[in-house]
KEMARDREN-51075 format. One record per residue (C-alpha): x, y, z. Coordinates in steps of 0.02 Angstrom, whole numbers, plus 50000, padded with zeros to 5 digits. Example, Ala and Ser with C-alpha at 12.3 -4.5 7.8 and 13.67 -1.06 7.14 Angstrom:
REM KEMARDREN-51075
east = 50615&north = 49775&up = 50390
east = 50684&north = 49947&up = 50357
***
This chain:
REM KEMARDREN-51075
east = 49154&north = 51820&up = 47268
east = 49301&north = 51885&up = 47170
east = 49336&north = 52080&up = 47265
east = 49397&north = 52139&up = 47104
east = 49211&north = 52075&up = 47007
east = 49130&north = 52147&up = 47162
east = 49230&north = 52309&up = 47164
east = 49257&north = 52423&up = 47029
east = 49396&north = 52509&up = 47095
east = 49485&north = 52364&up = 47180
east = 49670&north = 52348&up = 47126
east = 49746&north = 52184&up = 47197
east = 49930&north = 52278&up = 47168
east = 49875&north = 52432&up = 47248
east = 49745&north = 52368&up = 47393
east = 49790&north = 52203&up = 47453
east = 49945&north = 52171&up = 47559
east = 49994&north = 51979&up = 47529
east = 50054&north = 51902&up = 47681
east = 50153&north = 51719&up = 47703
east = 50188&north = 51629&up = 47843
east = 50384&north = 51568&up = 47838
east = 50300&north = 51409&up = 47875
east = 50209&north = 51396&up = 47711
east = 50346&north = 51425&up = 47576
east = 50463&north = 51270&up = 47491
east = 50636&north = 51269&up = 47511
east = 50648&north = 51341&up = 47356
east = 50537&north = 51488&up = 47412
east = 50641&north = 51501&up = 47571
east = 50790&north = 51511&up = 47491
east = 50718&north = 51639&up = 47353
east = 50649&north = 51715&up = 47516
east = 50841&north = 51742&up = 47584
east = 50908&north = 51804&up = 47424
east = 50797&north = 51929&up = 47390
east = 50899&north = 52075&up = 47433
east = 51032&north = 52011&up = 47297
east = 51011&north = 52066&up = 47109
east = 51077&north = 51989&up = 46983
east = 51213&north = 52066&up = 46872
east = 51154&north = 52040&up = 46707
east = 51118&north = 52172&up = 46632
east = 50995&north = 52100&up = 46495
east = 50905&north = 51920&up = 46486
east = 51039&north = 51863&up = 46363
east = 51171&north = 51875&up = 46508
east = 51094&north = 51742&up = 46603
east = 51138&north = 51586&up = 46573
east = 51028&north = 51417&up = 46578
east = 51056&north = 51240&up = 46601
east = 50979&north = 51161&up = 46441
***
């Protein structure tokens, strides 16, 4: 059963911990994984710039 149907006060963001093992992700998600601690510059979502 879904905890936050069977508890009221269950907040997934607040009371679960989500936990991956390395050996699960993509290379995509590794990579993500690696960059995480670098932040893009753009200030708003019109400064990035897509491959159409």
């Amino acid at each position: 059963m879904d905890r936050v149907d069977q508890f009221e006060g269950f907040r997934p963001r607040r009371d679960y911990v989500l936990t991956v093992d390395a050996g699960e992700l993509s290379v995509t998600e590794t990579e993500a994984r690696n960059l995480g601690a670098v932040r893009l510059a753009a200030g708003s979502v019109d400064d990035v710039e897509l491959d159409l």
